[in-house]
N, C-alpha and C positions, 0 to 999 in steps of 0.2 A: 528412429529414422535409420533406415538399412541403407546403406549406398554401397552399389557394384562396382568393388575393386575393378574389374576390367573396365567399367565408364568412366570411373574416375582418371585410368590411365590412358585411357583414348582420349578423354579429353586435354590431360596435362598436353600428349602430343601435338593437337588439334592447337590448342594454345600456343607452344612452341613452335608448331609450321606457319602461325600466322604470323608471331613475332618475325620469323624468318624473312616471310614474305614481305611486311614492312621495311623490313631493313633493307632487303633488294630494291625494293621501291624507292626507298631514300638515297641510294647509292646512287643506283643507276640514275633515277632524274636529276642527278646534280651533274655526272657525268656527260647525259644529254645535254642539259643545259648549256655547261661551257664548249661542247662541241657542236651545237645546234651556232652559238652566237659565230663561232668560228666560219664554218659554214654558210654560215647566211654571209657574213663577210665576204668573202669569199667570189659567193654565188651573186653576190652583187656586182661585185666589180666585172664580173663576166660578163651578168647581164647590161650594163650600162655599153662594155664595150662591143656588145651582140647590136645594141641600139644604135651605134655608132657606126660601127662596121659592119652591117648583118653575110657579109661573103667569108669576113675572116674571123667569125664567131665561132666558137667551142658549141658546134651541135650536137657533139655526146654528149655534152656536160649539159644540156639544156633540153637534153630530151632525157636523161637522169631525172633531173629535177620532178619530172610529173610522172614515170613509170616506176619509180622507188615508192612515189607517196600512195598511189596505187597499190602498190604491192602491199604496202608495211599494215594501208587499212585493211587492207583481207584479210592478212593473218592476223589481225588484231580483232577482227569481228569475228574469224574461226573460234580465237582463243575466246571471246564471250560468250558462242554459241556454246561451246562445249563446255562452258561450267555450268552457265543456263540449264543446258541439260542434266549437271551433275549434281545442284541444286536440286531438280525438278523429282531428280529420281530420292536422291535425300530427303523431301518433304514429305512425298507420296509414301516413301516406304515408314517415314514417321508415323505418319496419322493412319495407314494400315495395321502397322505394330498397335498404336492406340486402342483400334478396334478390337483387337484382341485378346488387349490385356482390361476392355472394360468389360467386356463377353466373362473373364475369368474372373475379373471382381465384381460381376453380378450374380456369379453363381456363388464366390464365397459366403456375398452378403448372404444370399439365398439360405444359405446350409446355419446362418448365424442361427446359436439357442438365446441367446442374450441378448440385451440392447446395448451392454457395455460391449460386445464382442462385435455388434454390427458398427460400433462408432469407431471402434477402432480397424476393423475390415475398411469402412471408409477415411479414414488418416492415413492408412498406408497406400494404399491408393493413390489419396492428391499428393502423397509425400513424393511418391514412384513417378509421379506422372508430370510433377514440377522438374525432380528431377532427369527426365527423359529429355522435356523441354531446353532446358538446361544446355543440356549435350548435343541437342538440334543444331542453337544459337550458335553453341561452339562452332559445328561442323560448318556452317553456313557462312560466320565468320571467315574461316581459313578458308573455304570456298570464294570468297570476295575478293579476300587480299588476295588469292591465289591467282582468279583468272584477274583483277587488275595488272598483278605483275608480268603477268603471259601476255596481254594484252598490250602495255607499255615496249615490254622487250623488242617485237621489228624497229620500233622506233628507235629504241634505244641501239642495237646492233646497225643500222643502216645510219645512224645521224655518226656516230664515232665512227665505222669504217671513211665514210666519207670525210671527214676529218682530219684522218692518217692519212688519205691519199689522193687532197687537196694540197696537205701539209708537205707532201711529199714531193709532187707536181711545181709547186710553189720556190720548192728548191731545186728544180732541175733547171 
């Protein structure tokens, strides 16, 4: 069984970007988290006192509330579409390559003098071809966590700036 040095180390990286991207992911939602509760806090007391006194309500801070959450889903659904796409182009160009390396081991089989040498024309094949698969999953992987992370982050960036500058607010 032959395995390509260069797949082997595209994928260790592919491996290594995804671990990455997991860890971003863990970070930042826990970050979110405790500044989302803050925030809601917060944006509660405002809005009770918007219910209460709607003349002397905080209407930035309330028209905030729904033009951020707008904002943060677009760039979150950008960042889906564009892995989508980068996925889409990863799969496509997979099962292209496929097409052409079974074109090449049709003809090797073709040229076989032996039936030990055709058996083995086809083992290295499904060997190449498992491994091909392999290195798909990988990319596809880091692909997932990737646009996950991208996709989280408006969130994550608008729930903590609002945060610091409630928290900020709060002491003036």
């Amino acid at each position: 069984m032959r395995v390509r040095k260069k797949r082997v180390a595209r994928d260790a990286h592919s491996m290594a970007r995804t671990g990455t991207s997991l860890s971003r992911i863990a970070v930042d939602n826990g970050q979110a988290a405790l500044a989302a509760l803050s925030v809601l806090t917060r944006r509660g007391d405002m809005l009770r006192a918007a219910v209460e006194d709607p003349l002397r309500a905080d209407h930035l801070e309330l028209f905030r509330m729904s033009a951020e959450k707008v904002e943060a889903f677009g760039l979150a659904g950008l960042a889906i579409v564009e892995a989508a796409a980068k996925a889409q182009r990863a799969w496509l160009g997979h099962w292209q390559a496929e097409m052409s390396q079974a074109v090449q081991a049709g003809s090797r089989l073709a040229r076989c003098a032996t039936p030990d040498r055709a058996i083995q024309v086809q083992a290295d094949a499904a060997t190449a071809a498992v491994q091909r698969l392999a290195s798909l999953s990988a990319v596809l992987t880091e692909l997932a966590t990737a646009s996950t992370a991208a996709a989280l982050l408006p969130y994550h960036k608008r729930v903590t700036q609002n945060a610091r500058r409630l928290a900020r607010a709060a002491t003036v």
